[in-house]
VOBA-1610 file (N, C-alpha, C; in pm, whole numbers, padded with zeros to 5 digits, always signed):
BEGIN
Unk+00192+02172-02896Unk+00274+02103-02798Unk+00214+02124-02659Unk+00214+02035-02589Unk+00180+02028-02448Unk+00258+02090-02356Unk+00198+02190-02247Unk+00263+02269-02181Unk+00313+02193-02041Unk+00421+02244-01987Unk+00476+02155-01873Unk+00377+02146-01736Unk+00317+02234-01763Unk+00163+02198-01669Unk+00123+02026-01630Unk+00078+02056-01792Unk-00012+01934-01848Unk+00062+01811-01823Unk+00197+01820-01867Unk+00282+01717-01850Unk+00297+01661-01713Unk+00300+01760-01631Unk+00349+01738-01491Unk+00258+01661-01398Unk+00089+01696-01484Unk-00023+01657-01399Unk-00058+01542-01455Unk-00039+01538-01612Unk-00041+01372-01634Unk+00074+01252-01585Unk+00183+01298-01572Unk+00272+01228-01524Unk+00221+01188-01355Unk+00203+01305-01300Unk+00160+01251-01147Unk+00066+01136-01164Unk-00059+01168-01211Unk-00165+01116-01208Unk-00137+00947-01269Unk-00043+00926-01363Unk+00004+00795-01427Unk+00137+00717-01320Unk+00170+00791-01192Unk+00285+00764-01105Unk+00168+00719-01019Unk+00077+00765-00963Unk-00069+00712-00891Unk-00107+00585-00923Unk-00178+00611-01051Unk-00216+00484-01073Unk-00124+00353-01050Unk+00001+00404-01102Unk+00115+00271-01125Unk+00119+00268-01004Unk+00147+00309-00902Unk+00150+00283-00760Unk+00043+00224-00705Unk-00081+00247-00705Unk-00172+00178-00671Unk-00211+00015-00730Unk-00115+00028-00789Unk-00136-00098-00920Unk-00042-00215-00877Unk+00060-00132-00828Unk+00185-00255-00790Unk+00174-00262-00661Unk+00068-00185-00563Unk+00010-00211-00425Unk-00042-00346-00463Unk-00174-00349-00547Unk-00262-00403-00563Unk-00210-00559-00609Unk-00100-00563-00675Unk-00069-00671-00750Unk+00022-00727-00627Unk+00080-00696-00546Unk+00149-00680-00432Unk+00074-00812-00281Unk-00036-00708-00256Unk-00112-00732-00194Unk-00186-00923-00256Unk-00228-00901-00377Unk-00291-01010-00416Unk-00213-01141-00399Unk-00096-01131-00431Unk+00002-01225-00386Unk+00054-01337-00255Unk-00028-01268-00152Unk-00024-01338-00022Unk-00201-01370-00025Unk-00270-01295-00089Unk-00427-01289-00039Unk-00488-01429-00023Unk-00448-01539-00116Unk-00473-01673-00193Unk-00366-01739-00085Unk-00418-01861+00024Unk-00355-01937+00058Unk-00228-02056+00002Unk-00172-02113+00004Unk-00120-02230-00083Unk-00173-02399-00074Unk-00173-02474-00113Unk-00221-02599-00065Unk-00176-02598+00035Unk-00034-02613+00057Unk+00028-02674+00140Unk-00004-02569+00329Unk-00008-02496+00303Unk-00075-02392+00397Unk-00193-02416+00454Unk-00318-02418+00351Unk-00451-02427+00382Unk-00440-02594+00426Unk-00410-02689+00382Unk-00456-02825+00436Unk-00335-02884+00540Unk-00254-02739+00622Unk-00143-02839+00734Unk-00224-02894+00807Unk-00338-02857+00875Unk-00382-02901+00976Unk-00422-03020+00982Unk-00468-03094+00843Unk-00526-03221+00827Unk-00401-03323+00805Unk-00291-03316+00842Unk-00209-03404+00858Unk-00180-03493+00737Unk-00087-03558+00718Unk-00015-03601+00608Unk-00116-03710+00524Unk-00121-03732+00391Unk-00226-03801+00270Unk-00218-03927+00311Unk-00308-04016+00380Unk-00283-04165+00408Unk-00334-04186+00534Unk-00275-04101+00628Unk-00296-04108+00777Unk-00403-04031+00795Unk-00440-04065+00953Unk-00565-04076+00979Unk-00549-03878+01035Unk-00716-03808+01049Unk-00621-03687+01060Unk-00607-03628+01201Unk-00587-03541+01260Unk-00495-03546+01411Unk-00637-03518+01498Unk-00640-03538+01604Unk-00791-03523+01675Unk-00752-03389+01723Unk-00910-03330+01714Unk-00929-03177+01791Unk-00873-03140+01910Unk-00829-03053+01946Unk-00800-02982+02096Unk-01002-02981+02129Unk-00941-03006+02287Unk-01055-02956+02346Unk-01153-02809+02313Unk-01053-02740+02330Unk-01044-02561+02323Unk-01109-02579+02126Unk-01125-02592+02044Unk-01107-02627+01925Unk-01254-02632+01919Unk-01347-02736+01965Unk-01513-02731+01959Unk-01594-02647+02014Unk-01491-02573+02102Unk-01613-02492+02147Unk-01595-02318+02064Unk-01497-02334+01986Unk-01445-02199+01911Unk-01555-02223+01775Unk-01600-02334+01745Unk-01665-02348+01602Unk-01823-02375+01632Unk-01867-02381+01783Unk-01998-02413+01780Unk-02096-02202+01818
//
């Protein structure tokens, strides 16, 4: 039989992981944009799409 040592240090060590795990799964969840998020800027399917800010060309050159 396993002594309460052993128990205590595998239990921590399996409370770690699971924690780091439901960080991780946590985190991933916002990481990935949505369509509707990533393409607001290009304005609605049909129409033409909205013209640049001034301030806007000189941030991408």
């Amino acid at each position: 039989m396993a002594s309460e040592t052993e128990i205590t240090r595998n239990k921590r060590k399996r409370r770690h992981q699971n924690a780091g795990r439901d960080r991780k799964r946590k985190m991933s969840q916002n990481s990935t944009a949505s369509y509707d998020a990533l393409f607001a800027g290009c304005g609605a399917p049909g129409e033409p799409a909205p013209k640049a800010k001034s301030g806007d060309a000189a941030k991408s050159s």
